[in-house]
N, C-alpha and C positions, 0 to 999 in steps of 0.2 A: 624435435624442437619442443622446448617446455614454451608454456605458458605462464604467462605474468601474475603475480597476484590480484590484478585490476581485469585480466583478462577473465580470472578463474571467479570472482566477482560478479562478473558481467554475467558470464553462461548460468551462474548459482542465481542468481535475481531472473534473468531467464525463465530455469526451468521451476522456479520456485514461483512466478507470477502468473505463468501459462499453469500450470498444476491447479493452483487453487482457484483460478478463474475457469477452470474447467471443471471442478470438482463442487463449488458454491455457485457459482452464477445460474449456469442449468441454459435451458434453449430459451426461457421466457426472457433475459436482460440481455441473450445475444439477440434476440428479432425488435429488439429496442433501440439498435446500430453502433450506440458505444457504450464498451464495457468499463463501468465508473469502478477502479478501488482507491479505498480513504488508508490511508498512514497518517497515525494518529503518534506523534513525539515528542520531546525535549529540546528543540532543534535550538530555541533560547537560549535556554540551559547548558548545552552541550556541543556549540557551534563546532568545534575542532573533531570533535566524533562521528555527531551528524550528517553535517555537510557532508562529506563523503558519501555516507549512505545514501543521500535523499540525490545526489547526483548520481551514481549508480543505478538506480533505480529510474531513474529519466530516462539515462543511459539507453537503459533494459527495453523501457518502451520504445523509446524512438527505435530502438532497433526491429523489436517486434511488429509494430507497426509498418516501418519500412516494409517488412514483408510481408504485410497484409493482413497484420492483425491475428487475433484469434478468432478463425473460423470464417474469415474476412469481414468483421467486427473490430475497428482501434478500439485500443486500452487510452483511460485518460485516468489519470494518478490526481487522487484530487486530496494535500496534505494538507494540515492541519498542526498548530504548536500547542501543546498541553503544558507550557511554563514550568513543567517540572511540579507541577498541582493537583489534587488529585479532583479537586473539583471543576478547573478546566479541562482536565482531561473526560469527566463523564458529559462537560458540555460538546465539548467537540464530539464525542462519540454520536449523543443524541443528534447534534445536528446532521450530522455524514447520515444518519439514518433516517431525520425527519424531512430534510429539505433536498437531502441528494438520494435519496432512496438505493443506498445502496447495497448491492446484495452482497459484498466485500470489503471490509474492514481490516489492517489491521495497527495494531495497536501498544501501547507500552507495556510489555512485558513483565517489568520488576518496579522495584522506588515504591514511592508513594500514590505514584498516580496509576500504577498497573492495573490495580486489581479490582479498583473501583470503576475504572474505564473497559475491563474484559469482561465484569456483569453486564454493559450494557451491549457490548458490540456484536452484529450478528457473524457468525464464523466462527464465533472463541473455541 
């Protein structure tokens, strides 16, 4: 039995949220009880693209969660819209960093607002 494009999605956000929150976080933000990562995007900008992702992504947690988290640690996904700007985007970044202190970013890749917002996020 194949699976779905949405299903192959799911396990990809999966094993791609459990990875990096395993490999960045470290033991000090898991004995802190929830593991915070920021997505930093164009969600404005790019409603028809996005959305999808950023519900995928929910998706991924809740499911993760359901079974217990990582390391029995919940994930909470805490996003962020960078307007398609590149100057929203290094605010956003700062903030996921200054006020959510998180040891997990991740962020807009390409455009205008990528590369300004990957200097400052920690994980790049």
């Amino acid at each position: 039995m194949s699976s779905t494009p949405v299903q192959q999605l799911r396990r990809l956000l999966c094993g791609v949220i459990f990875g990096l929150s395993v490999l960045v976080c470290g033991p000090a933000a898991w004995a802190q009880g929830v593991i915070k990562i920021g997505e930093i995007n164009s969600y404005k900008a790019q409603p028809a693209f996005l959305e999808p992702y950023k519900k995928g992504m929910e998706l991924a947690l809740e499911e993760i969660n359901a079974a217990g988290g990582v390391n029995g640690r919940k994930l909470q996904l805490i996003i962020r819209d960078d307007n398609a700007t590149p100057g929203d985007a290094v605010r956003a970044a700062e903030e996921l960093i200054a006020r959510e202190h998180l040891p997990l970013a991740c962020g807009p890749r390409g455009g205008r607002s990528g590369a300004p917002a990957q200097d400052v996020l920690p994980g790049r």
